[in-house]
C-alpha positions in Angstrom: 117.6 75.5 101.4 116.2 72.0 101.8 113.1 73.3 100.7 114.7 74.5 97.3 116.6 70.8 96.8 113.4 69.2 97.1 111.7 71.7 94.6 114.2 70.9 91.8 113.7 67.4 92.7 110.7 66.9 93.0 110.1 69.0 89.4 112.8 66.4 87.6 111.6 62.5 88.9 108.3 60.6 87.9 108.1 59.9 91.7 107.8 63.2 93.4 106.2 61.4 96.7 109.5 59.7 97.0 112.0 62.3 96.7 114.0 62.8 100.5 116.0 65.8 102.2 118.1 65.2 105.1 119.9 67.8 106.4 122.9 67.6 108.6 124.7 70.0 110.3 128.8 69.9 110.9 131.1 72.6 112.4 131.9 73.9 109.0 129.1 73.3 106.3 126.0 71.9 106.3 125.2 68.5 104.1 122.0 67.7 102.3 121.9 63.9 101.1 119.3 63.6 98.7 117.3 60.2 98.4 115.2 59.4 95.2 113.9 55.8 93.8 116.8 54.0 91.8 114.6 54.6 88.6 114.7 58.2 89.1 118.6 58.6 90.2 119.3 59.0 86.0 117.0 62.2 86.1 118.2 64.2 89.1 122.0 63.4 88.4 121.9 64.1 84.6 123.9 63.5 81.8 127.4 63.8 82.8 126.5 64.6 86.2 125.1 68.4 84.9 121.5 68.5 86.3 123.7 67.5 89.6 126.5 69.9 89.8 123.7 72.8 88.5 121.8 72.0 91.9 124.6 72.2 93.7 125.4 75.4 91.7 122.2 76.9 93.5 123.0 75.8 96.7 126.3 76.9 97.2 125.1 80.3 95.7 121.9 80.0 98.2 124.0 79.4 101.3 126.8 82.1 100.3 123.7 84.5 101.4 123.6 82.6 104.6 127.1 82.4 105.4 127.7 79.1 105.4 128.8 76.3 103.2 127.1 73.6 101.7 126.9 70.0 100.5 124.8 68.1 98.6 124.8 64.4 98.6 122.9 62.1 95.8 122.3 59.0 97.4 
């Protein structure tokens, strides 16, 4: 799943070389921060947050498949 956040990233930003997946694992769900440059923060979050809440769309449908929940984290 990390592999598919940075996919989408990478595909939106001018900065693909700079795009960062951390994942961390809790009891419950797993949470994904992604890290971008400041410049490209406007690209991967979207107008009105969309581009943002469709990746996380993806994710929680990804993980369903896996059983587990997941978070993603713009930072």
């Amino acid at each position: 799943m990390q592999e598919l956040i940075e996919y989408i990233a990478r595909s939106l930003v001018d900065h693909p070389e700079d795009v960062r997946v951390t994942e961390t694992s809790g009891a419950h769900a797993v949470i994904y921060e992604l890290r971008v440059r400041p410049a490209d923060k406007g690209w991967v979050i979207g107008r009105q947050g969309r581009v943002a809440n469709a990746m996380r769309t993806l994710l929680r449908v990804a993980s369903t498949r896996k059983r587990r929940r997941a978070i993603l984290e713009i930072v």
